[in-house]
C-alpha positions as CSV (number, residue, x, y, z in Angstrom):
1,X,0.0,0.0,0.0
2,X,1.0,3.5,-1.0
3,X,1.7,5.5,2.5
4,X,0.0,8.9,2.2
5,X,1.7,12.2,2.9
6,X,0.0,13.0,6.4
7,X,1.9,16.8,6.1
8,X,-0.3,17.6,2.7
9,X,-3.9,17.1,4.6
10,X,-6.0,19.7,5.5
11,X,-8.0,19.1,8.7
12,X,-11.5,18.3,7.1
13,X,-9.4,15.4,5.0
14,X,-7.3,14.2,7.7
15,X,-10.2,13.6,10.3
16,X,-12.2,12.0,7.5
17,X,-9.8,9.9,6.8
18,X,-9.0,8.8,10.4
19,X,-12.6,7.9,10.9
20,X,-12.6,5.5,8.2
21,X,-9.7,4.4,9.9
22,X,-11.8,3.6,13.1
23,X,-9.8,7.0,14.8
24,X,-12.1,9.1,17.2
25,X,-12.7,12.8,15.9
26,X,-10.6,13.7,18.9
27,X,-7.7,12.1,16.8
28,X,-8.0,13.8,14.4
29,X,-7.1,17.6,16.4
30,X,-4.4,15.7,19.0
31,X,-2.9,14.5,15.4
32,X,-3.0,17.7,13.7
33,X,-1.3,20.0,17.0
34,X,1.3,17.2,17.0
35,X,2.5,17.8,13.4
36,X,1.1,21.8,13.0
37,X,1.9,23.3,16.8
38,X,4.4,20.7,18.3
39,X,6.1,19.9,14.8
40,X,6.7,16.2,15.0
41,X,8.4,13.9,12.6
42,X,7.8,10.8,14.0
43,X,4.5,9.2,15.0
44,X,6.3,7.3,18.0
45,X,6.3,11.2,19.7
46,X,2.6,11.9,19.9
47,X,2.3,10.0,22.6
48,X,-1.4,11.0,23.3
49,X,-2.1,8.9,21.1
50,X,-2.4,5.0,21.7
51,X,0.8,2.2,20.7
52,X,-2.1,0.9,18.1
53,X,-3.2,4.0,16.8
54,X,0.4,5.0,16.1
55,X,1.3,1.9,14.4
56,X,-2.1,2.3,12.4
57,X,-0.6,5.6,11.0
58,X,2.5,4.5,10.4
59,X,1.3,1.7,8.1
60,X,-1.0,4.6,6.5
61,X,0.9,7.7,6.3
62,X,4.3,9.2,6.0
63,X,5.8,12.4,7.5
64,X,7.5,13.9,4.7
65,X,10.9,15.6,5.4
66,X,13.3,18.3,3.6
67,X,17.0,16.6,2.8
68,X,19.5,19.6,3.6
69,X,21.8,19.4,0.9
70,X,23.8,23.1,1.4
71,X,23.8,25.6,4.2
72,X,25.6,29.2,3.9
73,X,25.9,31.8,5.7
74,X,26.7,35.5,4.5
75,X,26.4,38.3,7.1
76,X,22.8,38.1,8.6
77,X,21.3,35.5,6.3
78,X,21.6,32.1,6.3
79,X,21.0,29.7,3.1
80,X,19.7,26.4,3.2
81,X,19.3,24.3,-0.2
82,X,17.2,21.5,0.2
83,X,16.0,18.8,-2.1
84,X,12.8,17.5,-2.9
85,X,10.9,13.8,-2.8
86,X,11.2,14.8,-6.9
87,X,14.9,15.3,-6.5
88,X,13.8,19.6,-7.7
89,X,16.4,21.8,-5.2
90,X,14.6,24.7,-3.5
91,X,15.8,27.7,-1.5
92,X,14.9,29.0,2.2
93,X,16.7,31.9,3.7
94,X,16.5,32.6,7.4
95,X,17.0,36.7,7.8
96,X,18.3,38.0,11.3
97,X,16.8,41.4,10.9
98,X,16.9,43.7,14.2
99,X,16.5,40.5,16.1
100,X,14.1,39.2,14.4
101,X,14.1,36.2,12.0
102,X,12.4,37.1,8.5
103,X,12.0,33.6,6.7
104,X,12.0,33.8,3.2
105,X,10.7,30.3,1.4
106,X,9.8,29.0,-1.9
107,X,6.8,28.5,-3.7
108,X,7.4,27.0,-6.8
109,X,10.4,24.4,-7.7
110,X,12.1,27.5,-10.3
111,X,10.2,31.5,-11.2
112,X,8.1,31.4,-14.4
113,X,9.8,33.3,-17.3
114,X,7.6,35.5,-17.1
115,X,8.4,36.9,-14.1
116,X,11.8,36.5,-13.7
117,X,14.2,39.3,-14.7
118,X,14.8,39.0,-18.2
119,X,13.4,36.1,-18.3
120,X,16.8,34.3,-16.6
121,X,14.9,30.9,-14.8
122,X,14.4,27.3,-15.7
123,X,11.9,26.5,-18.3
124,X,10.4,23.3,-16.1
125,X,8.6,24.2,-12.7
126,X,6.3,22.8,-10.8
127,X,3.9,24.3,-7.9
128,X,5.2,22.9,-4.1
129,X,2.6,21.2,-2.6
130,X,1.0,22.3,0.6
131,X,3.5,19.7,3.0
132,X,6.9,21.3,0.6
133,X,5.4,25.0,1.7
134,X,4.6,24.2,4.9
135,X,8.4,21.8,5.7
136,X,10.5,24.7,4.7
137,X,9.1,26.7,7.7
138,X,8.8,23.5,9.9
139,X,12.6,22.9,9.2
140,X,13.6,25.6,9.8
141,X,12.1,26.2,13.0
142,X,13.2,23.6,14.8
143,X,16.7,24.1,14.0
144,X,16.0,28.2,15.1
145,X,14.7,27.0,18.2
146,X,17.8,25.0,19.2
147,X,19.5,28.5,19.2
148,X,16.6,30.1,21.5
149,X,15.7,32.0,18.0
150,X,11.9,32.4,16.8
151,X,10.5,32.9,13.6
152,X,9.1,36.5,13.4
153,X,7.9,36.8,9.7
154,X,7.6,34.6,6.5
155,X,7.9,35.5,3.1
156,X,7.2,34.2,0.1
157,X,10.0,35.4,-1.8
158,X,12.7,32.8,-2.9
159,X,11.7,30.5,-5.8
160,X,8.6,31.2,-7.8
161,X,5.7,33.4,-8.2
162,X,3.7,32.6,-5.1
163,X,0.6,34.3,-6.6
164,X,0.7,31.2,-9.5
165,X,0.5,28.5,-7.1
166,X,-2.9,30.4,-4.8
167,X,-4.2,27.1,-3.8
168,X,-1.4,26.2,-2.2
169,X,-0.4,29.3,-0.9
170,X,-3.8,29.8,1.3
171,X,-4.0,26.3,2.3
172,X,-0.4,26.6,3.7
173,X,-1.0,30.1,4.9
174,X,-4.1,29.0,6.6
175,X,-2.4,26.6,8.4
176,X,0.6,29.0,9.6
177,X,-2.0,31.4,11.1
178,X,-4.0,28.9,12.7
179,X,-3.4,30.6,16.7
180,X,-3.9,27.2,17.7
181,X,-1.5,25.7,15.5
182,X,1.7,27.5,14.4
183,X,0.1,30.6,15.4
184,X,1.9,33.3,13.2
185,X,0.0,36.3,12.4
186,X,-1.2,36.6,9.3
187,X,-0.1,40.4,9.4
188,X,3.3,38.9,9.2
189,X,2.7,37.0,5.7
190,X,4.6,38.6,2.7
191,X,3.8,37.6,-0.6
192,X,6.5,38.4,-3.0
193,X,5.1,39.1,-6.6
194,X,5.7,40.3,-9.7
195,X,1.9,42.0,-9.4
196,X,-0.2,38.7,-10.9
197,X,-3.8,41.0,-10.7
198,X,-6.9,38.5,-10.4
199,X,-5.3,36.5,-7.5
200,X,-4.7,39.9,-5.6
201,X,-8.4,40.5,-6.3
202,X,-9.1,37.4,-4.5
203,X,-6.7,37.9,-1.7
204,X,-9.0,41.8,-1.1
205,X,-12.1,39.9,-1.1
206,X,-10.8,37.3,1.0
207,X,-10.1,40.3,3.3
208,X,-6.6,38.2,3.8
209,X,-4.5,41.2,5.1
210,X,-1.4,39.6,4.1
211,X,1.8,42.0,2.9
212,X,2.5,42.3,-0.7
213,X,6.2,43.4,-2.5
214,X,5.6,44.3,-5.7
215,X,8.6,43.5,-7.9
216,X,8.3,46.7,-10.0
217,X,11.6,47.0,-11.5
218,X,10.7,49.9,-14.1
219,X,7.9,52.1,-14.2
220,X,7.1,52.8,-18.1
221,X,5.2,50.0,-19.7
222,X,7.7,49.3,-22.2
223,X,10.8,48.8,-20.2
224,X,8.9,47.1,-17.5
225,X,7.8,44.7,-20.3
226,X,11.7,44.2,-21.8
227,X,12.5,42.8,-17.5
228,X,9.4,41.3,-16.7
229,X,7.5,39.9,-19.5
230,X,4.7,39.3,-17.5
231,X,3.6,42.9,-17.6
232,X,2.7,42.5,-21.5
233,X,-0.6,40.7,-19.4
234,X,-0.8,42.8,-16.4
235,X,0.1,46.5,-17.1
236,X,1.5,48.8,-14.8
237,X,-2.0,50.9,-14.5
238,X,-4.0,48.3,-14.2
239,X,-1.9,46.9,-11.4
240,X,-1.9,50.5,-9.7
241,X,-5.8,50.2,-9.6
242,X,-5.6,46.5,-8.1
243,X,-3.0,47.9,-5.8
244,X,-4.9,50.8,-4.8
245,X,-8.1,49.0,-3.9
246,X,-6.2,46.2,-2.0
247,X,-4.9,49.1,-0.2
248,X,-7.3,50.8,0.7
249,X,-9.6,47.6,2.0
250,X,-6.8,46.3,5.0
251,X,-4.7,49.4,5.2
252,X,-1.4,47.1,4.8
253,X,1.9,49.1,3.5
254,X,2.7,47.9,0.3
255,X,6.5,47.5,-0.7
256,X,7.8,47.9,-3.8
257,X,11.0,47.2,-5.0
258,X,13.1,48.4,-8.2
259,X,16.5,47.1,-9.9
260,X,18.9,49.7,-10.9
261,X,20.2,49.6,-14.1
262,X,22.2,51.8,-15.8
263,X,21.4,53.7,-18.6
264,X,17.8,52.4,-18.4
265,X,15.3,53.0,-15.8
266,X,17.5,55.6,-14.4
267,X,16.7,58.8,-16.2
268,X,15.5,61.8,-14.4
269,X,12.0,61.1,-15.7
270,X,12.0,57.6,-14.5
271,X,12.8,58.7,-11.2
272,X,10.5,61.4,-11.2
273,X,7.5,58.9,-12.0
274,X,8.5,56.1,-9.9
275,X,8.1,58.7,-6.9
276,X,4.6,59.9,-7.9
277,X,3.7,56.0,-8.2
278,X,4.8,55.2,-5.1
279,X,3.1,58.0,-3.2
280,X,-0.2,56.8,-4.6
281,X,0.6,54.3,-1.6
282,X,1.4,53.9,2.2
283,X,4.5,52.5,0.8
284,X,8.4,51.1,1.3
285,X,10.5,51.4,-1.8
286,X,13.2,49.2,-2.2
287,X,16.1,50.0,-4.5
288,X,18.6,47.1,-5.6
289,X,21.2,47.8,-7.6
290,X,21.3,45.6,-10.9
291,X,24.1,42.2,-10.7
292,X,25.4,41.3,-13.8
293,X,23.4,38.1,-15.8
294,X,26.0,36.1,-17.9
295,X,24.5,36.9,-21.8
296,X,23.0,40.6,-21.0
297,X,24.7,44.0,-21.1
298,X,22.9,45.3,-18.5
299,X,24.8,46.7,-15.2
300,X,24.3,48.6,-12.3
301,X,25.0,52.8,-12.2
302,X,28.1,54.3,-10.8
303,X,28.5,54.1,-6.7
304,X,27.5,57.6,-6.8
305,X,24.7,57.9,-9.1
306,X,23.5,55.3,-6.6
307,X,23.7,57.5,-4.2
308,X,22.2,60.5,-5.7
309,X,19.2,58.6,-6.7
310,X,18.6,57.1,-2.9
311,X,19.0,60.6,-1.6
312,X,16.7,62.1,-4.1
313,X,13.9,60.0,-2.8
314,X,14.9,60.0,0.3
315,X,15.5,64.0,0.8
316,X,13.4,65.6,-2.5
317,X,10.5,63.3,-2.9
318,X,9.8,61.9,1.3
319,X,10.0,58.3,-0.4
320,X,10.4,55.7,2.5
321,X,13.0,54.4,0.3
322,X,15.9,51.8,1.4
323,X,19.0,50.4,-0.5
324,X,20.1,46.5,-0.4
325,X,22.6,45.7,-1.7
């Protein structure tokens, strides 16, 4: 018999399937706080739960795990690489920001073309499932807490357009924010996006009041199609009117971040438009300097006119504006 991934259930599955297993509904919530609050890898530890019982789940189910294959660390981040059932590699970055840990995970095995930066990403992906989502954080946290270190914030932000894979994303989310389960906040949910419009939509009707960062890279419709093909479907105004409405129905800050690149979106009038956009909004804006991609000619603008632009928002235009490097 096939062993079922135990990690990928939502709670209405899971206690259906334990009662055709001859499991009490009570099972079915101990079972779900010992993988989702207590975050157990073997059945052997819930021990609420009868020898029997736990040898009935281990012939049923499987708790799936993350194989580390790389960890780095540079300055206040730490990298882990971790493979997948499917043998697919995935990234997770644990952030010590002002003592607290921003987790930044994957959604999706690679980004779609489309909304990767030029278009530099792996022609195969696939969506993670709701147990790959939900294992990154899992991991993770259990290796934070043997350092006394708690995960403050998630964000979707590493592999993938999380906004592509919205199934998945709300199951997992759901999950996270559960107070009597994981119990993160839902206010500290990012969703990393290259601005995909009708799942935003959902996410304001949902009343979800999750973060978004808007990968905005250039603020003309032309050159923000030539970096991100993905706005030849979803324009820059009608993503300022999505953004605008999602704003003003949960009052969260939207960030929006923007590659440098020299010689493109740098003029004065870029510049000059990127600020009005971004005052439309309660906003952050986020300015990274362009790194080279083998096979483009692209590169980042001198140190200084770096600098000029960051103090131009900063001290002409009242931009909430930071520079990462």
């Amino acid at each position: 018999m096939n062993k079922k991934n135990i990690l990928s259930y939502n709670y209405e599955d899971l206690e259906k399937d334990l009662l055709e297993l001859g499991f009490k509904k009570f099972n079915a919530k101990q079972i779900f706080e010992w993988l989702h609050k207590k975050i157990v890898r073997k059945f052997d530890d819930m021990t609420n739960i009868s020898l029997v019982q736990r040898d009935l789940l281990k012939e049923t189910f499987y708790i799936p795990f993350l194989e580390l294959k790389e960890q780095l660390t540079h300055g206040n981040k730490e990298t882990y690489i971790f493979e997948l059932e499917d043998l697919s590699k995935i990234t997770a970055v644990a952030e010590n920001k002002d003592d607290k840990v921003i987790l930044h995970i994957a959604s999706q095995t690679s980004t779609p073309k489309a909304c990767s930066l030029l278009e530099v990403s792996n022609e195969s992906y696939r969506n993670l499932d709701v147990s790959e989502i939900l294992n990154q954080v899992y991991t993770l946290h259990r290796r934070l807490k043997n350092r006394n270190l708690e995960i403050n914030n998630v964000n979707f932000s590493t592999e993938g357009e999380p906004l592509f894979n919205f199934d998945n994303l709300l199951n997992a989310v759901e999950i996270l924010t559960n107070e009597n389960l994981f119990g993160l906040s839902k206010r500290k949910i990012t969703v990393t996006t290259c601005g995909v419009i009708e799942p935003i939509d959902k996410l304001m009707q949902m009343k979800l009041p999750l973060e978004l960062h808007i990968k905005l890279h250039a603020i003309t419709e032309d050159k923000r199609s030539t970096l991100l093909s993905i706005n030849k479907s979803y324009a820059l105004e009608d993503l300022h009117t999505t953004l605008s409405a999602y704003q003003k129905s949960n009052k969260r800050r939207i960030t929006f971040e923007y590659v440098l690149i020299k010689d493109f979106n740098c003029t004065q009038e870029d510049l000059e438009i990127l600020g009005n956009f971004v005052h439309d909004f309660d906003h952050n804006l986020v300015l990274k300097p362009f790194k080279s991609i083998e096979g483009f000619e692209y590169e980042a603008p001198h140190v200084k006119k770096i600098e000029r632009i960051f103090n131009y928002f900063k001290n002409e235009r009242n931009v909430n504006v930071f520079l990462e490097n």
